[in-house]
N, C-alpha and C positions, 0 to 999 in steps of 0.2 A: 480591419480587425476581424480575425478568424474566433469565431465561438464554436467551444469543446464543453459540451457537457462531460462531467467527472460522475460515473455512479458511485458510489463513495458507501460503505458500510457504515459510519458512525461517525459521530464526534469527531474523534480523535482526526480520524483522515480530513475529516472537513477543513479541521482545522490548519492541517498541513499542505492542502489545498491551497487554501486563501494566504497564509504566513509566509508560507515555505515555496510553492512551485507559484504562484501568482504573479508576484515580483518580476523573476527571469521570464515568463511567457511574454508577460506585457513589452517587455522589451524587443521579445521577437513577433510580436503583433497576433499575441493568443490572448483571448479573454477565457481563463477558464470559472466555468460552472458547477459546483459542487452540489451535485444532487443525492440525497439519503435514500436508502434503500427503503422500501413500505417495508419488507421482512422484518418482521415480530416489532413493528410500530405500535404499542397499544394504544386502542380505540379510544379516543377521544383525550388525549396526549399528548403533549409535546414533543416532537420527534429528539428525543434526548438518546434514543437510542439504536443501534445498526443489527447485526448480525444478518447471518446468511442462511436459511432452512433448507428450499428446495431449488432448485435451476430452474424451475419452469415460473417464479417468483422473480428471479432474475434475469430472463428470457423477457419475461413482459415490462419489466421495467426497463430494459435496453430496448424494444421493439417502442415503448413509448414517448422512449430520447430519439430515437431516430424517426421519430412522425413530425417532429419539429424542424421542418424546411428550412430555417433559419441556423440550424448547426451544422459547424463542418465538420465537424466529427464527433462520436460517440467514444467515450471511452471506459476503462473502469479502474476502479483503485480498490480493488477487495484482497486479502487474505488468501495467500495459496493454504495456511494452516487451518485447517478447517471448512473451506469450500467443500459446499453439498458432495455427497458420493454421487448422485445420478449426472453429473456436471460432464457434460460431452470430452472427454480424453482420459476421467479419472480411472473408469474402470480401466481402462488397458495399458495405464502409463508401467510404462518398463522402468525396475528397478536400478538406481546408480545416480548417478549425476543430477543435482539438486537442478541445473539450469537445463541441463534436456529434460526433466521432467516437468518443469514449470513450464519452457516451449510448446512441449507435446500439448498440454493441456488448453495452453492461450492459443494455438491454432484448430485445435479441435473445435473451443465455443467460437471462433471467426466462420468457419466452416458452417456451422450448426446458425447462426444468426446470418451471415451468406449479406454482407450488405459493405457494399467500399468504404465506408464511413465510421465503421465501426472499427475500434482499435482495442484489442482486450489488453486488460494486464493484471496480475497477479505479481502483489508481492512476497518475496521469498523473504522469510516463509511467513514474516508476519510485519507490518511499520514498525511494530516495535525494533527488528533487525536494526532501523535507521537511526533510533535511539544508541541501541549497543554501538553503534560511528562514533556518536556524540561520548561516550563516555567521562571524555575528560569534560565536557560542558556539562553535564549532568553532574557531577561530582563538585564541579565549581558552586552548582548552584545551591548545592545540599554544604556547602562546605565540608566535604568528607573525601580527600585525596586517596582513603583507601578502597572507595570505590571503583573509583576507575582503575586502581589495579586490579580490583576481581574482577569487573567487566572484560576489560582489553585482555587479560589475560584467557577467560575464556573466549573469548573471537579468535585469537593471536592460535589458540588449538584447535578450533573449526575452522582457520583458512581462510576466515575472511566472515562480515557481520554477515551476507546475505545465506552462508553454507551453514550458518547456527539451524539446529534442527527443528521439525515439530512436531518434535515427541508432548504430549498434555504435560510433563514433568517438567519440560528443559527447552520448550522454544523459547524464544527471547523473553514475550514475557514475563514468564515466568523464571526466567533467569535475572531478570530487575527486580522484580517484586520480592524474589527470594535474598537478593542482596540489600534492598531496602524496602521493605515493608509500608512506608509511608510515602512510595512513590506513584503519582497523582497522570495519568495516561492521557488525560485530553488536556491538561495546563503545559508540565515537566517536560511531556516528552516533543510536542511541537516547540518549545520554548530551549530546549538544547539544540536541538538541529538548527533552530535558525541561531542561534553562535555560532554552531560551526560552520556554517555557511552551503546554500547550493551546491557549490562546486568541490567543496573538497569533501562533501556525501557521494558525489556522482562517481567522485575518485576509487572509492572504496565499495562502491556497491555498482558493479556494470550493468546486473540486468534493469535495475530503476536508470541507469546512466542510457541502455540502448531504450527504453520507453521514451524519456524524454527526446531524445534523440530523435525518434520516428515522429513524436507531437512536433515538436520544432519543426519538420522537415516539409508538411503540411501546408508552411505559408506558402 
């Protein structure tokens, strides 16, 4: 059994972690680790909460996953929307294309941490994208069919859930929240995708389909 620590921003991801990608790993002989970021953990608190401030926060908390002789790889599950500006590839990413600029990015901090073990990854542009998949499971669960028309139809004109943008207005989301107001990001949204299942997410979202791709290939 191969052990991957997951640095994981929050909740939400944890939870999609252990629900969502645990399941499939274990079957190809991955035990993964979901580890919470310290960034903005308040002092003497329940880690209830993620977020991401500076690279050199997250630098140390990858350099302290990879002290652990026992993992065979490090990886990460944070948020291309809103990773720190000093974050090794941000300043020079070239404008266009949402997947060469999330590439640019995830090879720069490989570079910048410099260790075979480590596997970056950045989701485009936020998990909630992998929610916008589920639409129809989300809609089911809310019983409100005209949701997933106003989801799927805004995906269906960004080209696909992970090219939804992240503008502070209209990343994902904030394109959930806007369409239902009492939707719940650490229960809702890992509780749709596992309806719709691993595999017909990987379908629809490549760059999380080439991440796992590279975990699996590890055994």
């Amino acid at each position: 059994m191969k052990h991957v620590h997951v640095l994981v921003e929050g909740q939400t991801e944890e939870q999609l972690v252990v629900s969502v990608f645990q399941p499939a790993a274990l079957s190809n002989g991955i035990w993964l680790n979901p580890v919470m970021l310290k960034t903005r953990r308040p002092v003497g608190r329940p880690h209830d909460r993620g977020g991401v401030s500076r690279w050199a926060m997250i630098h140390a908390d990858i350099r302290r996953l990879l002290g652990d002789s026992s993992a065979h790889t490090v990886t990460t599950l944070l948020d291309f929307y809103g990773i720190p500006s000093d974050t090794p590839g941000v300043s020079d990413q070239v404008p266009g294309d949402a997947y060469a600029r999330v590439t640019h990015v995830e090879q720069a901090m490989g570079k910048e941490v410099n260790d075979s073990r480590f596997l970056p990854f950045l989701s485009l542009h936020e998990t909630e994208a992998w929610v916008l998949a589920a639409a129809d499971e989300l809609a089911a669960l809310y019983g409100r069919p005209e949701l997933a028309e106003n989801l799927n139809a805004q995906v269906r004109d960004a080209g696909g859930p992970e090219r939804v943008n992240d503008s502070p207005h209209t990343a994902p989301s904030k394109r959930i929240q806007s369409a239902y107001p009492a939707y719940r990001k650490v229960t809702d949204g890992p509780h749709a995708i596992s309806m719709l299942g691993l595999g017909a997410l990987r379908n629809v979202c490549p760059h999380l389909d080439a991440w796992l791709s590279l975990l699996e290939a590890t055994v």
